[in-house]
Structures are given as structure tokens and as C-alpha cells.
C-alpha positions, -999 to 999 in steps of 0.1 A, spaced: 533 645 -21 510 672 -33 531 698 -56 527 726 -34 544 708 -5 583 709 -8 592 692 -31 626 674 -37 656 684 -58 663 667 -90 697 648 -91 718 628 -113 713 584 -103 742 567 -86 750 552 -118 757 590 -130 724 594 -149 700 616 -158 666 611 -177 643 632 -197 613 622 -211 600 650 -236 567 649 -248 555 676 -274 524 682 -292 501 661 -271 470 680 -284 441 667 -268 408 671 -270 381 662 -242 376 629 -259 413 616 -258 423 594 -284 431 557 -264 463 556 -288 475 584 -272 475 569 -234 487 536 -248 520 555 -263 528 577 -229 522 542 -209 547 526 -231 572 555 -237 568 559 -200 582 521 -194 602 524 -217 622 549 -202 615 553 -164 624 594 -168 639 615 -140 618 643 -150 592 648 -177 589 680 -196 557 689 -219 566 714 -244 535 727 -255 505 721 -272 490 698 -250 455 709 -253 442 711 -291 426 750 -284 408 751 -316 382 720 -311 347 734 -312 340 711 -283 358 734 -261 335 767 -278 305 745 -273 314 736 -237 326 774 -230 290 786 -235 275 763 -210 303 776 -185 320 743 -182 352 751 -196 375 749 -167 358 723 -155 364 707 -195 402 715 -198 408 704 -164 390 666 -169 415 669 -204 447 671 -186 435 652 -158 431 620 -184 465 624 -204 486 633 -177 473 601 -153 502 580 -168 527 602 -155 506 615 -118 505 578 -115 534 568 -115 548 601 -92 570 615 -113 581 652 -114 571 669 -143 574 707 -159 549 720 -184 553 751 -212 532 759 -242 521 763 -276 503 785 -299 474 760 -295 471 756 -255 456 792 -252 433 788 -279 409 767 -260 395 798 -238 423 796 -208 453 816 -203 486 801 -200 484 811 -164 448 795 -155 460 767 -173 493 759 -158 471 762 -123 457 730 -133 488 712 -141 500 722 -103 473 709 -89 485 673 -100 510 655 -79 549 660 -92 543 692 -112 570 716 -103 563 751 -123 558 772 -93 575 751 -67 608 755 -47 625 732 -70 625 756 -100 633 798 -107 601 808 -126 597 842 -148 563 835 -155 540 803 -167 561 781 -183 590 796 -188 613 783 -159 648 768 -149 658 738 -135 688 725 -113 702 692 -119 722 686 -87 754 658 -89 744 621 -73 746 625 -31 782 615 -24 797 620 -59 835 625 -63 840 633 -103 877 623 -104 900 641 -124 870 673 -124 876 705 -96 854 700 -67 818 711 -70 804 731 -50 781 726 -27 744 730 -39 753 741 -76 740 722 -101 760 698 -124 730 704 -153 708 735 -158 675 731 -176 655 757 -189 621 754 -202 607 784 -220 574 801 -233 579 809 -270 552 826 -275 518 819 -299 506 829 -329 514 866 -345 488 895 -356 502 898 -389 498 857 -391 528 831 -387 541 828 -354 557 857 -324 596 867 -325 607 847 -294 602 873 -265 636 891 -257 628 892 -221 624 856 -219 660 853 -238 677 879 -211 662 859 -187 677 827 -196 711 839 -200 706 853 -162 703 818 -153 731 805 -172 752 833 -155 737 827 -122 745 790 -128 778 794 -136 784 818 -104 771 791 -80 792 766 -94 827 785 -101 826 770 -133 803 766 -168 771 745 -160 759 725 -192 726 737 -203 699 727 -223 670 742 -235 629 728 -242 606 753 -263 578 748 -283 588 771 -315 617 765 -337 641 787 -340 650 803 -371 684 788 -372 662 756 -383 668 772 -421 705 770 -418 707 733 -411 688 733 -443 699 732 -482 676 736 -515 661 700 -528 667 690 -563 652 682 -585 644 646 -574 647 651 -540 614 656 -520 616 689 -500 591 707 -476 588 743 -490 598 777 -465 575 790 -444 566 826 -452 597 848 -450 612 818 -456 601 807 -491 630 800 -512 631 795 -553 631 755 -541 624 731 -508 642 724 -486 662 691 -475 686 685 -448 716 697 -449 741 664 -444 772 681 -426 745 696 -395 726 664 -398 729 642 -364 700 623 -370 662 618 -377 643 640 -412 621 665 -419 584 655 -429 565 685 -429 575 723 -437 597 744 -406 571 767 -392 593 789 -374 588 829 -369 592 851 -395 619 873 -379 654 862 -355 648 881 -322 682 873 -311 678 841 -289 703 817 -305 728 841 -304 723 853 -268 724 812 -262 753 807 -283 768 837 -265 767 819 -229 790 791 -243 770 769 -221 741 760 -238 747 724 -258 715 718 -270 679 729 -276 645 708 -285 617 718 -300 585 704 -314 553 722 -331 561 706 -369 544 675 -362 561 652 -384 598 659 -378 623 644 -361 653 664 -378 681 673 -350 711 694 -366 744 711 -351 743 749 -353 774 765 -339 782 739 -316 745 736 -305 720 708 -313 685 718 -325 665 691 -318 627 680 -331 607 659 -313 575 649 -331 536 648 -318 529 622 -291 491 626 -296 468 611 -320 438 636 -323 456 656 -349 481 649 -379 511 635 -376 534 610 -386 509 576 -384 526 549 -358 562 567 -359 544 592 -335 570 591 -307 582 606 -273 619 619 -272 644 605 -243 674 621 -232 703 606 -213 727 631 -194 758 619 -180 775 637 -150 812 636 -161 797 656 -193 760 660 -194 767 674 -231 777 642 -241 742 629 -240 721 605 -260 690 606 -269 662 581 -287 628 583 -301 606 558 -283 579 554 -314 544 537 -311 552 511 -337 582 504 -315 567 503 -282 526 496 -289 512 483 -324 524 486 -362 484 500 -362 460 518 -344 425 520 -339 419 547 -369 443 536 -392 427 554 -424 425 587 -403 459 581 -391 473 579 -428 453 603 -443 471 632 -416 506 615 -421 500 623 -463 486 653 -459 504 690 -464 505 712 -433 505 746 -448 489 764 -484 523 766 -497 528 731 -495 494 716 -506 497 736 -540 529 728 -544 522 689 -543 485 698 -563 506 715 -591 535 685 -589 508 657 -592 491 673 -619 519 681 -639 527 642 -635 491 637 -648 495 655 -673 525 641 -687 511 605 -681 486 617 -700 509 629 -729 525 598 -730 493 577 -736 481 597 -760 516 595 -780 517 560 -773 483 556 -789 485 577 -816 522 552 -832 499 523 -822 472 533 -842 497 544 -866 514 512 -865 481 496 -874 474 521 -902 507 509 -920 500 474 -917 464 480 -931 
């Protein structure tokens, strides 16, 4: 079934399941890395999803191959073969799948728009079908219907055609003028709580929801605590630099840790509240920081990282990972959700192991690679204090004895 036929509504299983698959921070280049297929295959088997949802950063926009290829007028052509290649282990195997973006998608020459064109084309993509309420590309809502014939006991009847689960998938924005990273847009924030009112209206009743964007929110930083001293931390990002870095903060700790610095937007334009506002929304993921894994409670919500599935940039070596959720339809908020890692699923190594560690060590922002410079060579320089004291009573030692 092309995806601009009908396309059928998404539904819990018989057994009362639903599956996501999310996959964030592919961020390919024309040339895609063979690690990268070999982890979608295998998170793919893994979890036989119910829906797929990218959440940006799919195509790695600043690779000069897609400059070099835009001056021979072959870049449509170029970004289309790219998506064409990493997306084949999920066209093949017909699932439906959504698609949003990152600050690095649009780098590449396309818009948002031309771009998510291309993903339609593909078998099972549903941004701009009948089986989703669109405000614009990628930014889009999701009914998750109850299984056909369902009776929950002991829950009110449903009604007829409302969804038991709402997903909405938003656009959150690129990178800022001033530098850093766009406010989440607060038409795309009234937009989603129209759905969760509209939701709730069709059901006669609240309708869990949950929530995939590429940006962090800044509510990241209140999960968070100052390291000490012998902790290792991951400093603030801009407007968020603080006397010391930060560490997880253990009472909004669920799981997973932070391995890079939170590069969220400088400024709150009002989203988590709105969300938190709705009292429906139980959760929302996120990727973009590469290296974390960190989910957190935040008012009752989760904020959820899922780190880069892709191997042509940095991330974290062979604990690179795709993030499964589990929704139940007694209480989809009760869900569970697991990271389905390469070194699980594929190979404790890859094919460019010294590249691959190299990313995983290195610092992802200014800030942070001074701050380890300075840290290593103020552990130089007392190493080197100590040899030289330690030299100097040996050769005093020696003195006496002569």
C-alpha cells in the first residue's frame, strides 16, 4: 500500500499492546555507515514496533558532500537515495512510520517540507495521510484506537472511534540567530493542547498522551543537581551555565545518565506547562544530545532521552541504541520502555572502532572541552608537582647518606 492510498488506523494488539519504536539522531550521510543498517535491522527484530517514529536529525545537513552535490544540481536526487538506504529496514518490512526534525535535517539544502515529501513517497509513512491531524511537516497527532472488540472491564465504555492513546509528534524548531537553539514555537504548543482537548472530547474522558520532539525541554535542568567535587558532570549550556556541572538528580531519576551536556534553548516558551496543564500528557522523549539516555519525572511527566541510532557522527560507541515503548490499553501511562543497544543486539565492535571511541570521549560543546583541557592539565600539573617533590627527598635522601 502506497502512503497516499488510505491507509489503516493504528490500534492496540489483542494481547492489549502497543509498540513504538523511536529512532532519533540517525544522521546520515550519502555514504551510510553499514553499522547503522545493522543496528535498525536488529532493533527492528528486536521489537516488531506498531509504529515507528523518527525524531529528527535524520540527515547529517552539514556534510560538504551534500554542498558539493548541490552545485551539480543533484541534491534532491542525493537526499532522496540517503533516506531511501536507511529507511529500507523499515519500508521493507511495511511498517507505518512518522517522521519530524532536527536542527540538522534542513541544513543539507532541503526544507522540512521538500524533505518530508520524500519520506511520503515511501510505503507506510503517514505525515500527510488520513491516519494523522497535521499542522504542518512534522508536527502531527496520532490516534491509537482500543483492539477491535475490546471490553476494558471495570473502565466506562469507550466510545466509538476515539482513541484509547493520542500521540503527538512535534517540530521543535532549529538552530537560533543569536546561536543555541529556537524557543519551542507557541503555535505548535496551542496546537497540541487542541488535540488533547479534541481527544478528550471524542472520548468523554482524558486520553493518555505522549509526546516525541527533537529538542529538550528546558525542564531537562530541573531533573538536574550541581556535581561535586568528585563527581563527573556535563557543564550548562549557555543560559544555563551554572558555578558547577551538572549530575542527575536521584529523586527524578527513572533510569539511564547523562553523557554529554543538555543542549536545550536558551529561554522556556511555555510548552511544559501548557502540557502539564492538559493533565493528560504522561510522558515526552527527546533526543538531539547524542550520548544520553537520562529519563526523569517532572511534575508527574517523564522526559525521556533517547540516544543516536547512527554511526556517522559522535556518539556513545556500541551503546548507540533505538528506544522501545510498550503501551498497555488498561493504562497506556503505565508503560515500559527499553533501550535496544548495538552491543546488545549486533557486535561488542564495529567496523571503525577507533573513530567510534574517539566521538564517544570527545566533548560536544566549547564549554565542555575547556573544562576537561583545564581539569587534565591541572592533573598534569600536580603529577608533575609530585615527581618533582618526590625527587627532590630522594635526592635528598641520598645527599644524607653521602
Amino acid at each position: 500500500m502506497s502512503a497516499t492510498e488510505a491507509t489503516p488506523r493504528l490500534r492496540f494488539r489483542e494481547d492489549g499492546t502497543f509498540k513504538v519504536l523511536q529512532l532519533a539522531d540517525i544522521q546520515e550521510k550519502p555514504s551510510v555507515r553499514p553499522d547503522t543498517i545493522k543496528l535498525l535491522e536488529a532493533a527492528l527484530n528486536a521489537s516488531d514496533p506498531d509504529l515507528v517514529i523518527l525524531t529528527g536529525d535524520q540527515i547529517r545537513g552539514y556534510d560538504r558532500t551534500f554542498d558539493k552535490v548541490a552545485v551539480r544540481g543533484h541534491l534532491d536526487e542525493t537526499v532522496s537515495h540517503t533516506i531511501d538506504r536507511f529507511m529500507a529496514p523499515i519500508v521493507r518490512r511495511g511498517l507505518p512510520f512518522v517522521v519530524t526534525f532536527g536542527n540538522h535535517d534542513r541544513e543539507c539544502g532541503l526544507t522540512n517540507e521538500t524533505q518530508e515529501a520524500i519520506y511520503r513517497k515511501l510505503p507506510g509513512c503517514l505525515n500527510g495521510t488520513g491516519a494523522v491531524r497535521q499542522l504542518a511537516p512534522g508536527t502531527l497527532a496520532l490516534d491509537v484506537l482500543p483492539s477491535e472488540g475490546t471490553g476494558l472491564s471495570g473502565h466506562a465504555a469507550l466510545v466509538k472511534g476515539a482513541p484509547r492513546l493520542l500521540v503527538l509528534v512535534a517540530d521543535s524548531g532549529a538552530g537560533s540567530i543569536t546561536g543555541g537553539f529556537a524557543p519551542f514555537d507557541p503555535q505548535v504548543t496551542a496546537w497540541m493542547t487542541s488535540q488533547v482537548d479534541d481527544a478528550r472530547k471524542r472520548a468523554g474522558r482524558a486520553v493518555p498522551t505522549v509526546v516525541f520532539q527533537h529538542i529538550p525541554p528546558t525542564q531537562v535542568y530541573e531533573c538536574l543537581r550541581p556535581a561535586t567535587s568528585r563527581e563527573r558532570g556535563w557543564l550548562g549550556f549557555r543560559s544555563h551555565k551554572a558555578a558547577a556541572p551538572y549530575v542527575p538528580l536521584e529523586s527524578a531519576r527513572i533510569s539511564g545518565d547523562l553523557g554529554e551536556t543538555v543542549c536545550s534553548p536558551d529561554t522556556d516558551s511555555g510548552e511544559m506547562a501548557a502540557l502539564e496543564a492538559t493533565g493528560d500528557v504522561f510522558a515526552v522523549y527527546f533526543g538531539h544530545d547524542h550520548k544520553n539516555t537520562l529519563v526523569s519525572r517532572w511534575h508527574g511527566i517523564d522526559l525521556g532521552y533517547t540516544p543516536c541510532c547512527g554511526f556517522n557522527s559522535y556518539g556513545p560507541g556500541t551503546d548507540r541504541a533505538a528506544r522501545e515503548l510498550t503501551f498497555h490499553e488498561v493504562d497506556p501511562a503505565a508503560y515500559e520502555t527499553r533501550l535496544l543497544r548495538y552491543r546488545d543486539l549486533v557486535s561488542a565492535t564495529t567496523e571503525n572502532p577507533f573513530v567510534d571511541m574517539v566521538t564517544e570521549v570527545m566533548p560536544t560543546t566549547p564549554d565542555q572541552l575547556h573544562h576537561d583541557f583545564m581539569q587534565a592539565l591541572g592533573l598534569l600539573v600536580f603529577a608533575g608537582t609530585l615527581t618533582a617533590g618526590i625527587v627532590v627527598a630522594i635526592s635528598s635522601s641520598l645527599s644524607d647518606d653521602e
